[in-house]
DRENZAMAR-853419 format. One record per residue (C-alpha): x, y, z. Coordinates in steps of 0.001 Angstrom, whole numbers, plus 500000, padded with zeros to 6 digits. Each point is the difference from the previous one (the first is absolute). Layout:
XYZ...
***
This chain:
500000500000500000501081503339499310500087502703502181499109503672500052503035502023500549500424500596503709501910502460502185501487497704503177499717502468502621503224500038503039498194498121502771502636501725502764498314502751502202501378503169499195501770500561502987501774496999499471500839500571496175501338503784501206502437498176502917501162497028497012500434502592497663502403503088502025503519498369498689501865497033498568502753501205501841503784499005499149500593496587497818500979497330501958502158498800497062501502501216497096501206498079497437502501502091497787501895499976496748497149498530497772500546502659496700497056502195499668497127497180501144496517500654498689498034496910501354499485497202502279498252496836500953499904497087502100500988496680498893498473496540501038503370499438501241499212503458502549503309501587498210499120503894498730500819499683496482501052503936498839499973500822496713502643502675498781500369502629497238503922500089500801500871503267497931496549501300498283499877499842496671503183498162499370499482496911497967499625496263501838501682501073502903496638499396502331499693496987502085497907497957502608501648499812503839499001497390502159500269501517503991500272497988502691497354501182502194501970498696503308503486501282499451499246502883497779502621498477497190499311500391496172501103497766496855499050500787496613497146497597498946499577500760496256501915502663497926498301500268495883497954502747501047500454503889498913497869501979502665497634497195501584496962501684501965497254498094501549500463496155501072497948497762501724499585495946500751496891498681498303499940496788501884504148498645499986500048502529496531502223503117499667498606502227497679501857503389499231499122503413498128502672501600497857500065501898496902499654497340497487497232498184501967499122497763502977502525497286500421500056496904501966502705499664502105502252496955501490503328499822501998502397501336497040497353500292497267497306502601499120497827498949496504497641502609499259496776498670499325497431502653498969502176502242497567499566503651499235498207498829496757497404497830501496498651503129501380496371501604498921502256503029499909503265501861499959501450500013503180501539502483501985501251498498503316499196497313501637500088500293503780497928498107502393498900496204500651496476498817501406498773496180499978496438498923499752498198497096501665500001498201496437503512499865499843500030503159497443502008503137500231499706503736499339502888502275499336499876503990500016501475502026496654500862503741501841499949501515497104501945502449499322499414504397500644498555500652496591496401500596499100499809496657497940502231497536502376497553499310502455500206496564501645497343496967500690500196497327501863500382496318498110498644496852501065502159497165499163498696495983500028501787496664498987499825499104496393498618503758499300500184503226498710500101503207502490496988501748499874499501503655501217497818500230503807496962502106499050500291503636500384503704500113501680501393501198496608496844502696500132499493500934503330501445503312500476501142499915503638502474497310498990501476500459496723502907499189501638499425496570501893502696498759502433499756498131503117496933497310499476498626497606502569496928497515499267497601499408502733496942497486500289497611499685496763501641501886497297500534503137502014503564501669499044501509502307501766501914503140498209502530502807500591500785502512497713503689500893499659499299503595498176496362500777502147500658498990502966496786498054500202499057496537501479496951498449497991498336497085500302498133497466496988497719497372499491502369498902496996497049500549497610500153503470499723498709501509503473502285502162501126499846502343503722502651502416501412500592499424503496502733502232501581502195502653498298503040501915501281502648497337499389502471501835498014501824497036497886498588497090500959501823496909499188499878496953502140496633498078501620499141498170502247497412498629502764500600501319503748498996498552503024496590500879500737498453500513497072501901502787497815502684500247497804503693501280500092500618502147497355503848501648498779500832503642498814502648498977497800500951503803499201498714501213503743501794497423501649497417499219502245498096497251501355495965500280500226497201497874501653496659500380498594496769498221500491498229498658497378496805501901500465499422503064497134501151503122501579502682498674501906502698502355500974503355498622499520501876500298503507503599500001499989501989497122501919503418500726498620502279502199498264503402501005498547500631496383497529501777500349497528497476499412496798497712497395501891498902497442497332497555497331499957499873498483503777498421496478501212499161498829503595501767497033500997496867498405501556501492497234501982502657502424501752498053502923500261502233501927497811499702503074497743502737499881497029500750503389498445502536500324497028501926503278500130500730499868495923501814502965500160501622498713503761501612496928498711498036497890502652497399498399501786498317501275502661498020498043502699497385501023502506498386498058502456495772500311499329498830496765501889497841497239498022496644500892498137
***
C-alpha cells in the first residue's frame, strides 16, 4: 500500500529537544591526514569507510579509506577514483559517486556501474548516496551555478536505467540537491547546497519545504530523537533540525573546516563529520537513536 506523504513529527518535549540540542561540544576523536574527505559510511564490518577527493580536480588521485573505528588508524581501501562524493553500504555493497558515475567498490577495485551516459541527462556532479528498502539507490547531480545546470535527483535499480525522482530536477527550492536521506514509504529527504533549504518528497512528485536558514547544506542524516543533523559546508557549522515544516535550524557546532556529508554511527553513538577542507575526521559523541 502506498502512502500519503507524511511529515514524522520530533516526539521529544521541547524542553528536552532545547537541553539535547545547546552543543556537540569538542570531538572526542579526530582522525587526521585523510586528503580533503567528502563522505562517509559505516561498513558491515563497523569500519568508517571515508571517501577522498585527495587534490580537487586533479585526475584519479581520489580514493576510499577504511578507519579503524577503535584505534583511529587509516589504510587506503580503493584508489581509481578522481573526486569520489557520497558512499554508502547497500547490504555488504559499496557503492560510490564520482564524476563519471556511481561505482561499486571492493578492497583495491572500484568498477563504475551506472556511467555518465546511462543518465536521462547531462550531469553535473554527482554528490550524495541514499538506499531504498528495495535494494535501489538515488544519487544527487548539484548542478552547477548557471541558469540551465540545475540538478535532480536519480534513482538507480539493478538491471536498469536511472530515472529522474519527480519534481527534484523542477522544484525550485532545490535546484541544487545535496545531502539526501530516504525515510519510511517513499519519503526522501533533501538539502539544497545553493538554497539552503531542507525539503521533503513522496518520490512521485510531492514536494514540501520544511526548514530554511542552512547556508550550504551538504551532509544528512537522522538524529536521536526524531530530527536530522544537517552540515554548512561553506558556514562550517553543524545544525539540528526537526523534521516538522517550519523548523528552525539550531546550531550545535561550529568552526569545521568545510563540513561534508556526516553519518551517525548508530551502534556507538557517534556523529562522523568530514572536515574536507581540514584533512580529517571528526567525531562527536551523540548517544544511540
Amino acid at each position: 500500500m502506498r502512502l500519503p506523504l507524511l511529515i514524522v513529527v520530533s516526539l521529544l518535549p521541547a524542553q528536552l529537544w532545547s537541553q539535547q540540542a545547546e552543543s556537540l561540544g569538542e570531538p572526542v576523536r579526530v582522525v587526521d591526514s585523510i586528503p580533503g574527505p567528502e563522505s562517509v559510511a559505516v561498513g558491515p564490518d563497523g569500519a568508517w569507510y571515508v571517501s577522498a577527493f585527495g587534490k580537487f580536480d586533479n585526475g584519479m588521485d581520489g580514493a576510499v579509506y577504511r578507519v579503524d573505528p577503535e584505534t583511529g588508524s587509516r589504510k587506503v581501501y580503493a584508489t581509481g577514483l578522481e573526486d569520489p562524493c557520497g558512499v554508502i553500504f547497500a547490504g555488504s555493497t559499496l557503492w560510490v559517486a564520482d564524476r563519471k558515475g556511481v561505482y561499486r567498490v571492493t578492497r583495491g577495485k572500484a568498477e563504475l556501474v551506472y556511467p555518465a551516459k546511462v543518465f536521462p541527462r547531462e550531469l553535473h556532479f554527482l554528490n550524495d548516496l541514499a538506499s531504498g528498502g528495495q535494494g535501489e539507490l538515488y544519487v544527487s547531480d548539484t548542478g552547477d551555478s548557471t541558469a540551465a545546470g540545475h540538478g535532480a535527483v536519480f534513482r538507480l535499480t539493478a538491471g536498469g536505467k536511472p530515472s529522474v525522482v519527480p519534481g527534484s530536477d523542477t522544484m525550485g527550492t532545490q535546484f541544487s540537491t545535496n545531502g539526501l536521506f530516504r525515510a519510511g514509504g517513499d519519503s526522501l529527504f533533501v538539502v539544497g547546497y545553493r538554497t539552503g533549504v531542507l525539503s521533503v518528497s513522496d518520490g512521485r512528485g510531492r514536494w514540501r519545504d520544511l526548514a530554511k536558514g542552512l547556508g550550504a547544506p551538504d551532509g544528512i542524516d537522522a538524529a536521536p530523537g526524531g530530527g536530522f543533523y544537517i552540515s554548512d559546508n561553506i558556514g562550517g557549522d553543524l545544525f539540528l533540525v526537526r523534521r516538522e515544516p517550519g523548523a528552525k535550524p539550531i546550531k550545535i557546532a561550529s568552526g569545521l573546516e568545510a563540513p561534508a556529508d556526516l553519518v551517525v554511527d548508530q551502534k556507538r553513538g557517534l556523529l562522523l563529520v568530514p572536515e574536507n577542507s581540514g584533512n580529517r575526521l571528526a567525531v562527536y559523541r551523540v548517544g544511540a537513536k
